[in-house]
N, C-alpha and C positions, 0 to 999 in steps of 0.2 A: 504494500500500500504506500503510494508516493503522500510525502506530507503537505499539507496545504500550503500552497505559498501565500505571500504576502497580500496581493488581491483579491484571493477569495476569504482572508480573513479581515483584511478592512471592509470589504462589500459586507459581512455579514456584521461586523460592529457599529457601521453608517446605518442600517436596514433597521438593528436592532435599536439605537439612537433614535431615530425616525420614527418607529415604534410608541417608541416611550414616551418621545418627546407630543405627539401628537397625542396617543392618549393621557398624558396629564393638560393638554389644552383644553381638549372636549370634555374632561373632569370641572377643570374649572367654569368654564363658560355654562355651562348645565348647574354647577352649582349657584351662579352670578343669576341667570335665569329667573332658576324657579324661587329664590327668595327673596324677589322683589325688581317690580318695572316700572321703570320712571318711562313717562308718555307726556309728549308734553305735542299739541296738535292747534292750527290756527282757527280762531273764533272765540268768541267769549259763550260759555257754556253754563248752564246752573247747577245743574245737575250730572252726579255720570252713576252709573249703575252697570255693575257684572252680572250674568244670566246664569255661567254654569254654576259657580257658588256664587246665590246669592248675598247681595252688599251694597252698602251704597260707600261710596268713593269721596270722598275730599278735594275740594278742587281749586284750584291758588289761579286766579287769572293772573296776566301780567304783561303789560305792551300789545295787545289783542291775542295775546296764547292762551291756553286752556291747559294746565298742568295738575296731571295727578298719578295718584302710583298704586299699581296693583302688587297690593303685599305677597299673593303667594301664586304663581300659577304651577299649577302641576299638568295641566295639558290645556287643549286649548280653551278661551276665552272670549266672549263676546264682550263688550262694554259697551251701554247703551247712553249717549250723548243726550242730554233736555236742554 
């Protein structure tokens, strides 16, 4: 059995790297996510309300924005603008 030379063991440490690297991204991002989304959308608004867990939302106008934040999604979400 010939030993592995030097290219097939950097290919397999970059790969593995790559790996790793990329699953701790989508860890974080997925954690960032689902505990809290700042939304922030033009028009001044009164009211906002989420459908799949119902709630009613907090809503900070500001230079004609409409700013509010859905504290947990765990999959998707409707949020209903008045």
């Amino acid at each position: 059995m010939r030993p592995r030379t030097i290219r097939v063991r950097l290919t397999a440490l970059y790969a593995g790297l790559f790996l790793a690297t990329a699953t701790i991204l989508l860890v974080a991002v997925n954690l960032l996510l689902t505990n809290m989304l700042q939304v922030q959308v033009a028009g001044v608004f009164k009211s906002a309300k989420t459908l799949r867990t119902p709630g009613s939302l907090a809503i900070k106008v500001e230079n004609g924005y409409s700013q509010f934040t859905i504290p947990h999604l765990s999959d998707y979400e409707l949020v209903v603008l008045d």
